[in-house]
Steps between C-alpha positions, in 0.01 A plus 500: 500500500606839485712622775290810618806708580672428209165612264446835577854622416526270190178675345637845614825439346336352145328869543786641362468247147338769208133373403457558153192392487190781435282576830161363293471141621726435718391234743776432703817743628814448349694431777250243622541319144823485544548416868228186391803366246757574756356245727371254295855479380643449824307196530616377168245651231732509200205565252199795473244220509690384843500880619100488424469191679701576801281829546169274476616235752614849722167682471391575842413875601787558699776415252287714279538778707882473586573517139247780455252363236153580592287275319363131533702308302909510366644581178463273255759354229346768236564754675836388688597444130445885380656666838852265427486609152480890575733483788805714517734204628799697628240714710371194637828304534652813689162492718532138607870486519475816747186359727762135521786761626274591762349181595856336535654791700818432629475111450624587141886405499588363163317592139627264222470612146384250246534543116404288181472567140176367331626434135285669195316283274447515088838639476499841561101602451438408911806631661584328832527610844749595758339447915624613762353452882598615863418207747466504871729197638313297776155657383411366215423900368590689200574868537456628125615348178574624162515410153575625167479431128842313329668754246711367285749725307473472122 
């Protein structure tokens, strides 16, 4: 379940993630949305159906309120779907990885750095990817990760 202390501040701190999305419509608060993923993923959702389902098993008014959505029910995949595929992931990324700084407090005394390359494929028309993540030894958490596009000179 959803420690109650922890809640609050995660939703305040996925506050600070930009909501493109136009005021007409919108059922649930962004930060809620996003706080629902956050969770569900902690518990080993690794798909937007998963998300969906981990918010139905989850529905009970007072996880509703801690993660400020107001209505009866929780997101759904549809519309999970369209707030990942608007979201401004560095905004988010900094968000998350900034709420996990505070969480782990001084406990935090090694970060590993992690990085891959994700080869293109059809020669050069999908270009591949370098990845880069910041991971919290002993915690199992990752503070922020980056990738970028493969250029290759010509």
């Amino acid at each position: 379940m959803i420690e109650r202390a922890m809640a609050p501040s995660l939703v305040t701190a996925l506050g600070e993630v930009p909501d493109p999305r136009h005021a007409r419509g919108k059922r649930y608060p962004a930060p809620g949305l996003l706080a629902v993923a956050v969770w569900a993923m902690t518990r080993r959702a690794r798909s937007l159906y998963a998300i969906a389902q981990w918010g139905w098993e989850h529905n009970t008014a007072p996880v509703r309120a801690a993660l400020g959505i107001r209505h009866a029910d929780m997101p759904s995949v549809a519309t999970l779907f369209r707030r990942f595929r608007d979201l401004d992931r560095d905004a988010f990324e900094a968000a998350l990885a900034a709420w996990l700084a505070a969480q782990a407090g001084e406990s935090v005394r090694a970060i590993a750095l992690d990085g891959k390359t994700v080869r293109g494929i059809h020669g050069e028309e999908v270009p591949g990817v370098h990845l880069v993540a910041a991971f919290v030894h002993g915690r199992g958490d990752v503070l922020g990760q980056k990738g970028g596009a493969i250029t290759t000179p010509r």
